[in-house]
N, CA, C and O atoms as CSV, one atom per row, in Angstrom:
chain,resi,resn,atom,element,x,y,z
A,1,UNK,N,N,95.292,107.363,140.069
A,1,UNK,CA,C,96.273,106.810,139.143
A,1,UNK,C,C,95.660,106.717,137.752
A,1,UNK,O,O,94.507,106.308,137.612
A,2,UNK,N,N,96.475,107.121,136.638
A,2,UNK,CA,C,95.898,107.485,135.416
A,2,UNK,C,C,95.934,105.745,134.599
A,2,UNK,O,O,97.035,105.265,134.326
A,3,UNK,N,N,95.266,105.336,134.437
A,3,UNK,CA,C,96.119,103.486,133.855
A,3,UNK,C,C,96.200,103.649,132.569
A,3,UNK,O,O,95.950,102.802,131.711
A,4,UNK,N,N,96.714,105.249,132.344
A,4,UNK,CA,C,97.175,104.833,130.297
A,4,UNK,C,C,98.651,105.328,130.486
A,4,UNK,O,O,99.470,105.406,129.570
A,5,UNK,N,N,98.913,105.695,131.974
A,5,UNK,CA,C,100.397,105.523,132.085
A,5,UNK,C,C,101.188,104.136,132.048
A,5,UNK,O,O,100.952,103.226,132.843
A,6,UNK,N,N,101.783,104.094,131.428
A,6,UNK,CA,C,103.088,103.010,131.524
A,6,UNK,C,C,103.968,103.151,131.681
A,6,UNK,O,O,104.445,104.280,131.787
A,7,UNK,N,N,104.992,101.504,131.830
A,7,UNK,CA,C,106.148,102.126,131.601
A,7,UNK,C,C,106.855,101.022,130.473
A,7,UNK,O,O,106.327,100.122,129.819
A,8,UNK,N,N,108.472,101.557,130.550
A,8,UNK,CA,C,108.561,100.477,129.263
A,8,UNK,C,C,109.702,99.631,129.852
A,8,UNK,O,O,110.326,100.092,130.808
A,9,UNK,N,N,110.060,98.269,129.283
A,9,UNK,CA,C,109.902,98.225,128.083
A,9,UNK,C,C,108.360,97.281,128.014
A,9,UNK,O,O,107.907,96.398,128.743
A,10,UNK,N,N,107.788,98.033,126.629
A,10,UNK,CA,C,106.093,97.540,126.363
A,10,UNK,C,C,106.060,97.576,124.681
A,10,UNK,O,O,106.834,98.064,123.857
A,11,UNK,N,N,104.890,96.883,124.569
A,11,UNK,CA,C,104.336,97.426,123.076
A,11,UNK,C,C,103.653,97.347,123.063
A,11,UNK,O,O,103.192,96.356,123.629
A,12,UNK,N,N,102.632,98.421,122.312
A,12,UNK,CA,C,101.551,98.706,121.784
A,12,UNK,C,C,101.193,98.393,120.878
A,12,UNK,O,O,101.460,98.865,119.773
A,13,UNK,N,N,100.296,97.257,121.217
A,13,UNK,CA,C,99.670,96.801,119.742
A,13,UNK,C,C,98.342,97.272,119.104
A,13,UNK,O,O,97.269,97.261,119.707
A,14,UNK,N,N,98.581,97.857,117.311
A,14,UNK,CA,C,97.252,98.844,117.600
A,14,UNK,C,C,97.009,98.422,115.909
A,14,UNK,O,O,97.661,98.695,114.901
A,15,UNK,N,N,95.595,97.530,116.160
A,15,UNK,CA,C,94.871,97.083,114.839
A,15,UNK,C,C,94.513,97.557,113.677
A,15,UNK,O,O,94.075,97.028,112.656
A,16,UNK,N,N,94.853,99.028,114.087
A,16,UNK,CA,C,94.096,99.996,112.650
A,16,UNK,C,C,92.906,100.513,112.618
A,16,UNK,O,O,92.345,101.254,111.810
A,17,UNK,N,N,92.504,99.903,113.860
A,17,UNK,CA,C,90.710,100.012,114.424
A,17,UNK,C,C,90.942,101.227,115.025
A,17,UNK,O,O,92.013,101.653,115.458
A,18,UNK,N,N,89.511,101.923,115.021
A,18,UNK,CA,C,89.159,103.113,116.050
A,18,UNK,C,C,89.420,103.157,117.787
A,18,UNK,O,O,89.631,104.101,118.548
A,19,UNK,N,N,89.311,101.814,117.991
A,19,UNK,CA,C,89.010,101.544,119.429
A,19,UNK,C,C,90.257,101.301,119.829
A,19,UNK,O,O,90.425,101.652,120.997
A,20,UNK,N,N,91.592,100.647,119.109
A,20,UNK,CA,C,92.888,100.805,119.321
A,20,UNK,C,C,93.944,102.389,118.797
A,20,UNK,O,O,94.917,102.875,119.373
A,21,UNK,N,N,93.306,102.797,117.632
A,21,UNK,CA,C,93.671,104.679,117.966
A,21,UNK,C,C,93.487,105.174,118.908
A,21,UNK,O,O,94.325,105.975,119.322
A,22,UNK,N,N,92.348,104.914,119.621
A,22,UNK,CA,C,92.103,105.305,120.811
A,22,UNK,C,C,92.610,105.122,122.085
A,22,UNK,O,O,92.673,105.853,123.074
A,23,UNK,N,N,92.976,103.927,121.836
A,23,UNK,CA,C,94.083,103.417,123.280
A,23,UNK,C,C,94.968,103.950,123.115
A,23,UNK,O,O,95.477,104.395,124.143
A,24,UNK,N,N,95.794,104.286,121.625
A,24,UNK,CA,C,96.962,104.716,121.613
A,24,UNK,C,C,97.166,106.318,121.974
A,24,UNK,O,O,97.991,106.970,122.614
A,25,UNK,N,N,95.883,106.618,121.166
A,25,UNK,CA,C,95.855,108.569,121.756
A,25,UNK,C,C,95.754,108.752,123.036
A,25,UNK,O,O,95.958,109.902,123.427
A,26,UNK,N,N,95.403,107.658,124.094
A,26,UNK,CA,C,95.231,108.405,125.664
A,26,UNK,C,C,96.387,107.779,125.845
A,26,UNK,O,O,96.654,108.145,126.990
A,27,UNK,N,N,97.516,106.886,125.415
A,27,UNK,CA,C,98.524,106.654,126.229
A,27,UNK,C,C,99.568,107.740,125.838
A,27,UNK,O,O,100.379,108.161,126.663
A,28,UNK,N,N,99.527,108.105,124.770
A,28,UNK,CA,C,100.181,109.102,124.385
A,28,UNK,C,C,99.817,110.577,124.983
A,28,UNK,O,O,100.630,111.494,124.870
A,29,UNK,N,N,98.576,110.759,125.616
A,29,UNK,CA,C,97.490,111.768,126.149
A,29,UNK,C,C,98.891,111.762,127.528
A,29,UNK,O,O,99.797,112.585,127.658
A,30,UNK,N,N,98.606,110.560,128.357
A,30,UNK,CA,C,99.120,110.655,129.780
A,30,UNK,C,C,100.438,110.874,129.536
A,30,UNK,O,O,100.977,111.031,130.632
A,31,UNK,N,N,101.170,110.958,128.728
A,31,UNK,CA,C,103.030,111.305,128.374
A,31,UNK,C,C,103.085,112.331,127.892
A,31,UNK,O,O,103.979,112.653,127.109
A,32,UNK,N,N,102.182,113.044,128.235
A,32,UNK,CA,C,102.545,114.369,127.210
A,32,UNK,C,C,102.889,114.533,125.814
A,32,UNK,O,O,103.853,115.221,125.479
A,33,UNK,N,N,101.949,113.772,124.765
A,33,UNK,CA,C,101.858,113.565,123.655
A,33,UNK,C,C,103.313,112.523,123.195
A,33,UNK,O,O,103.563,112.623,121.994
A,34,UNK,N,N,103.847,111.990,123.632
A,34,UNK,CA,C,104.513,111.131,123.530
A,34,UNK,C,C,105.015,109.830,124.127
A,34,UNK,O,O,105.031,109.696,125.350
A,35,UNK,N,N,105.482,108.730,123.202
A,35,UNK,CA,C,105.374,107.303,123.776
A,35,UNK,C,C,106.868,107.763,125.057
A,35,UNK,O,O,107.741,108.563,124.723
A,36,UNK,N,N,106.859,107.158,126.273
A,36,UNK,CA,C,107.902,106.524,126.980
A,36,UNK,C,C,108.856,106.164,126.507
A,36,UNK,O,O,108.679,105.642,125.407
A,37,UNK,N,N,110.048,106.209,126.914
A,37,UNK,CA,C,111.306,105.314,126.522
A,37,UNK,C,C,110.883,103.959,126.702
A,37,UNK,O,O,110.228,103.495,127.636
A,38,UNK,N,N,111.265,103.478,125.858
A,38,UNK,CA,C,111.043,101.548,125.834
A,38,UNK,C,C,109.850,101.232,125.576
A,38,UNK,O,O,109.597,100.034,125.705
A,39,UNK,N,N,108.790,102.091,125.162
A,39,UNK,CA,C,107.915,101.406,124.345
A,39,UNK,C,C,107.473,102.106,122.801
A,39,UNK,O,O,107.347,103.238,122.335
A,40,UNK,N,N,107.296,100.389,122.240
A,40,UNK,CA,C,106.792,100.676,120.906
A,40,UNK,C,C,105.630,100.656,120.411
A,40,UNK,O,O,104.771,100.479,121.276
A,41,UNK,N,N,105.177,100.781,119.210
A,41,UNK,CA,C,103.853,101.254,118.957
A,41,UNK,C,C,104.282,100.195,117.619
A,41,UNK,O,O,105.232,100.373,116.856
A,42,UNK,N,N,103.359,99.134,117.584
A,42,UNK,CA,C,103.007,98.072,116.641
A,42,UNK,C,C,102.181,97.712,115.750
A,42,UNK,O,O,101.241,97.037,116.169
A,43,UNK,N,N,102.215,97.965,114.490
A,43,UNK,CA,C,101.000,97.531,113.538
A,43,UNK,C,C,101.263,96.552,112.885
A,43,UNK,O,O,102.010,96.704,111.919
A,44,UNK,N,N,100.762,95.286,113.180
A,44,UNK,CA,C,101.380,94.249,112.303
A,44,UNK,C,C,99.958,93.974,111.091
A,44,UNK,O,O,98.758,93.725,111.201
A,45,UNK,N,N,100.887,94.184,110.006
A,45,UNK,CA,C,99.724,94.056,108.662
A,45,UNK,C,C,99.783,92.406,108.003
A,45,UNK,O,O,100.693,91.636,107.696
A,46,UNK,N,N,98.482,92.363,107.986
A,46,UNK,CA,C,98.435,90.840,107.256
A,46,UNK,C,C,98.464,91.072,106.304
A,46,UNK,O,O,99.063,90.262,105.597
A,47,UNK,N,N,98.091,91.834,105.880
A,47,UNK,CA,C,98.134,91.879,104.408
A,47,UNK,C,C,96.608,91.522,103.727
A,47,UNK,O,O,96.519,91.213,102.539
A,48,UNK,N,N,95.515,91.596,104.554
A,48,UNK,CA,C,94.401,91.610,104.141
A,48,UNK,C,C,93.774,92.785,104.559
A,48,UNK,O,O,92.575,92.671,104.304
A,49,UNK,N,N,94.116,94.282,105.287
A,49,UNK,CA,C,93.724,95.071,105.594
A,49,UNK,C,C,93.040,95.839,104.430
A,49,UNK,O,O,93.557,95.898,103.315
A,50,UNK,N,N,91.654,96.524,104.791
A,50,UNK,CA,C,91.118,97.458,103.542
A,50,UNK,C,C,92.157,98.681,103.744
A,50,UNK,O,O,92.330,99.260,104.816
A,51,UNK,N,N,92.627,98.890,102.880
A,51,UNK,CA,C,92.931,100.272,102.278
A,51,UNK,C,C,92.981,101.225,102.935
A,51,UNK,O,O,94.032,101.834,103.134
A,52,UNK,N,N,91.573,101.641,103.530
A,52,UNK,CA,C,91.434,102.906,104.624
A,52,UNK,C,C,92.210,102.533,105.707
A,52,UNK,O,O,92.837,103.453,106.231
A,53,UNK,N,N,92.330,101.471,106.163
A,53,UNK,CA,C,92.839,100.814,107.666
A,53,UNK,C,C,94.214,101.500,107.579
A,53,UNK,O,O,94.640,102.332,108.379
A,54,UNK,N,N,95.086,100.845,106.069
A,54,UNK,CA,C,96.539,101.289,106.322
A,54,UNK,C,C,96.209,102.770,105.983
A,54,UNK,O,O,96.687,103.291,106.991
A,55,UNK,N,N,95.960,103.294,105.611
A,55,UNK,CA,C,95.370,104.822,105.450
A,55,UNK,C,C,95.653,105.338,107.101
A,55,UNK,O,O,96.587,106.002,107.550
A,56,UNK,N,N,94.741,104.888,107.626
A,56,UNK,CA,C,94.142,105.623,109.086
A,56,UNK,C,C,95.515,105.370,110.040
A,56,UNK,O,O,95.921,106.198,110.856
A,57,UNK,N,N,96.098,104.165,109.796
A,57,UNK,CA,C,97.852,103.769,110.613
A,57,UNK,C,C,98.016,104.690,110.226
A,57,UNK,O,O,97.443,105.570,110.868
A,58,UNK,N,N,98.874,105.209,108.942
A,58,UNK,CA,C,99.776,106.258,108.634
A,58,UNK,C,C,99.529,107.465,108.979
A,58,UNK,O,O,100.396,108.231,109.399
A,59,UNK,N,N,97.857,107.869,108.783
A,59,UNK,CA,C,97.359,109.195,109.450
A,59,UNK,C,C,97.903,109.481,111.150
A,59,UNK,O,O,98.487,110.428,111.676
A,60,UNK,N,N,97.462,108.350,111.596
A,60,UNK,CA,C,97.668,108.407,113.286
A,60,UNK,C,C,99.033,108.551,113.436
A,60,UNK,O,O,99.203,109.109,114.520
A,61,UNK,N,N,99.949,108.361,112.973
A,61,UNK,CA,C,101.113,108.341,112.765
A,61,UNK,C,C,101.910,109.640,112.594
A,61,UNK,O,O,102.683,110.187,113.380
A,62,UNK,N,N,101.540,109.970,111.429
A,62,UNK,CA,C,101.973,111.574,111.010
A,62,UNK,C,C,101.257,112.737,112.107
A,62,UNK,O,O,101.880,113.575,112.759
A,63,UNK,N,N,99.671,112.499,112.096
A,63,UNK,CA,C,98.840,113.586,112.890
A,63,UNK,C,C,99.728,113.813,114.368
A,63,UNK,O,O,100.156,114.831,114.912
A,64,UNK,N,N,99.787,112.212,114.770
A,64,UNK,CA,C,100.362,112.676,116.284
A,64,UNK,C,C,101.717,112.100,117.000
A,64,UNK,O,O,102.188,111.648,118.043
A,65,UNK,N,N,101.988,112.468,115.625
A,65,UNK,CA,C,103.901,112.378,115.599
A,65,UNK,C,C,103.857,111.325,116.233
A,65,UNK,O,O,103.558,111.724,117.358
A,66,UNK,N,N,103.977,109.926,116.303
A,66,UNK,CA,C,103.946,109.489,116.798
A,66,UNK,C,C,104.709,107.952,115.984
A,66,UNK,O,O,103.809,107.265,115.501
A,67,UNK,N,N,105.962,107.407,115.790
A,67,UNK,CA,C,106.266,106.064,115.059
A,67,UNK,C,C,105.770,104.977,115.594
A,67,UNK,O,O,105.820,104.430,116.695
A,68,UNK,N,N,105.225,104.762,114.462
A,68,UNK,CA,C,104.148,103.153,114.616
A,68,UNK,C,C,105.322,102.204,114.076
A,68,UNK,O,O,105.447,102.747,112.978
A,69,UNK,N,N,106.143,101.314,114.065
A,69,UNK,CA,C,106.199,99.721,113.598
A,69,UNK,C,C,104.982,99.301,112.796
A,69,UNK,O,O,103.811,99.323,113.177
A,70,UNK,N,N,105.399,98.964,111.767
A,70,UNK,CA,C,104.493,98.279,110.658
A,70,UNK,C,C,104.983,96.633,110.778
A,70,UNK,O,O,105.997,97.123,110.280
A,71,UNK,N,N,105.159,95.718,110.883
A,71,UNK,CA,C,105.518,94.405,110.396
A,71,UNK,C,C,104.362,93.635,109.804
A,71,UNK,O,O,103.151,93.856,109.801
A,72,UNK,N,N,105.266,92.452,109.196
A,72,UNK,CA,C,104.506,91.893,108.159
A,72,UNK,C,C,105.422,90.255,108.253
A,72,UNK,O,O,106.635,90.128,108.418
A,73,UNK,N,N,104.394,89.143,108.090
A,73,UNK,CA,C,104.441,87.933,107.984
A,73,UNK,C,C,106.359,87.900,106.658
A,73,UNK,O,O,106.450,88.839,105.867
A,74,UNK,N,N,106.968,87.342,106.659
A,74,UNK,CA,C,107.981,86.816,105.704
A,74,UNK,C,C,108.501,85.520,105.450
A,74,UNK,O,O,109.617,85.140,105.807
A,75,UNK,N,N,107.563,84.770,104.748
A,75,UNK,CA,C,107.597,83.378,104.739
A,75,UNK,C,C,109.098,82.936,104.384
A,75,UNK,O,O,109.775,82.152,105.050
A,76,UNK,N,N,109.435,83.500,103.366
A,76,UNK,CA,C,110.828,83.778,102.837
A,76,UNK,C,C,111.752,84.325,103.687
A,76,UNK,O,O,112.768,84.687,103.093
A,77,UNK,N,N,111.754,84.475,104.638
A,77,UNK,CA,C,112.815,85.242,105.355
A,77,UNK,C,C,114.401,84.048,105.541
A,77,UNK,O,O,114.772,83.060,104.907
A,78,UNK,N,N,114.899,84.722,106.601
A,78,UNK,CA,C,115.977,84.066,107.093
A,78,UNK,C,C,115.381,83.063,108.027
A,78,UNK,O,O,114.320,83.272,108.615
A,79,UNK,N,N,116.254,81.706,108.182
A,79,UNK,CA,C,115.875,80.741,108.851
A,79,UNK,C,C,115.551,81.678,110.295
A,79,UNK,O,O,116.391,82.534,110.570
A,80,UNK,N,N,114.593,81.557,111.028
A,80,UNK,CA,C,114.528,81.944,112.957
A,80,UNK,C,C,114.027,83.639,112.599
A,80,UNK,O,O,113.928,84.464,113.507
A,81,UNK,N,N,113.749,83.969,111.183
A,81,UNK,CA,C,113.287,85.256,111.063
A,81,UNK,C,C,111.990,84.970,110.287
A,81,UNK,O,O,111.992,84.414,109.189
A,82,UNK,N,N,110.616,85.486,111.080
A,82,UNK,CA,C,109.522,85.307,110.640
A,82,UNK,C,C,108.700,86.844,109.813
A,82,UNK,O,O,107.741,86.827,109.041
A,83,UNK,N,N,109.484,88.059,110.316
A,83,UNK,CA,C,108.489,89.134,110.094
A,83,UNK,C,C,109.831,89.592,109.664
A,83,UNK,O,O,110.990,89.175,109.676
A,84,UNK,N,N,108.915,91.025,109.134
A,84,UNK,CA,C,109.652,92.327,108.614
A,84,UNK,C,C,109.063,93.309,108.860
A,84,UNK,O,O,107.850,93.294,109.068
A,85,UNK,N,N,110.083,94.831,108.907
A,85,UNK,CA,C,109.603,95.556,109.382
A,85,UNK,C,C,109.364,96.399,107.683
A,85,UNK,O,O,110.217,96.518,106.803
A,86,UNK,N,N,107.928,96.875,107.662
A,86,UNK,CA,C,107.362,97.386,106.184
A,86,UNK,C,C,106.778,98.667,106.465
A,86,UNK,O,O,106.492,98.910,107.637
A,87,UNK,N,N,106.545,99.565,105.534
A,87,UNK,CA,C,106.003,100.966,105.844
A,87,UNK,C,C,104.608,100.769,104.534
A,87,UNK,O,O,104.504,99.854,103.718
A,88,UNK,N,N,103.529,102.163,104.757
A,88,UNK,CA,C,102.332,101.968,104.049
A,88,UNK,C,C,103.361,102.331,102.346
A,88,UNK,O,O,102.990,102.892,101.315
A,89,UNK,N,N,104.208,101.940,102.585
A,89,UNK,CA,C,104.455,102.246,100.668
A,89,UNK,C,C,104.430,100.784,100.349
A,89,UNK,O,O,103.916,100.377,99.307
A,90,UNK,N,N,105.123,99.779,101.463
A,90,UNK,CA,C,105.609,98.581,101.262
A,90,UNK,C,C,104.243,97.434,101.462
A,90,UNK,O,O,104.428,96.224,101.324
């Protein structure tokens, strides 16, 4: 049994780190280069990330076709709404 198979509904939460690209490339490895129905692929940015980090999200992203979720803290939001969903422009 391969354990980077899943199923969904899941999310993938993936830090921007090497060692979480990596989780994400073999789960994507065991699907035949693509996520499952019902799961997502999560980058939540604090907003203190260096530069390269959101760099390397967007790379992993484009390289292996693959849509990441970006969210982000929204202090301001709607009452019972804490995050937003943001891209590396935002």
């Amino acid at each position: 049994r391969n354990p980077f198979v899943i199923e969904g509904p899941a999310i993938i939460s993936f830090s921007g780190g090497r060692t979480s690209g990596m989780l994400l490339k073999l789960i994507l490895d065991a699907h035949g280069g693509r996520l499952p129905e019902g799961v997502t692929a999560i980058f939540s940015n604090t907003g203190l990330e260096h530069e390269a980090t959101l760099d390397f999200v967007g790379e992993c992203s484009e390289r292996w076709g693959v849509p990441i979720t970006w969210l982000e803290r929204d202090a301001g939001g709607e009452k019972g709404r804490k995050f937003r969903v943001v891209d590396h422009a935002t």
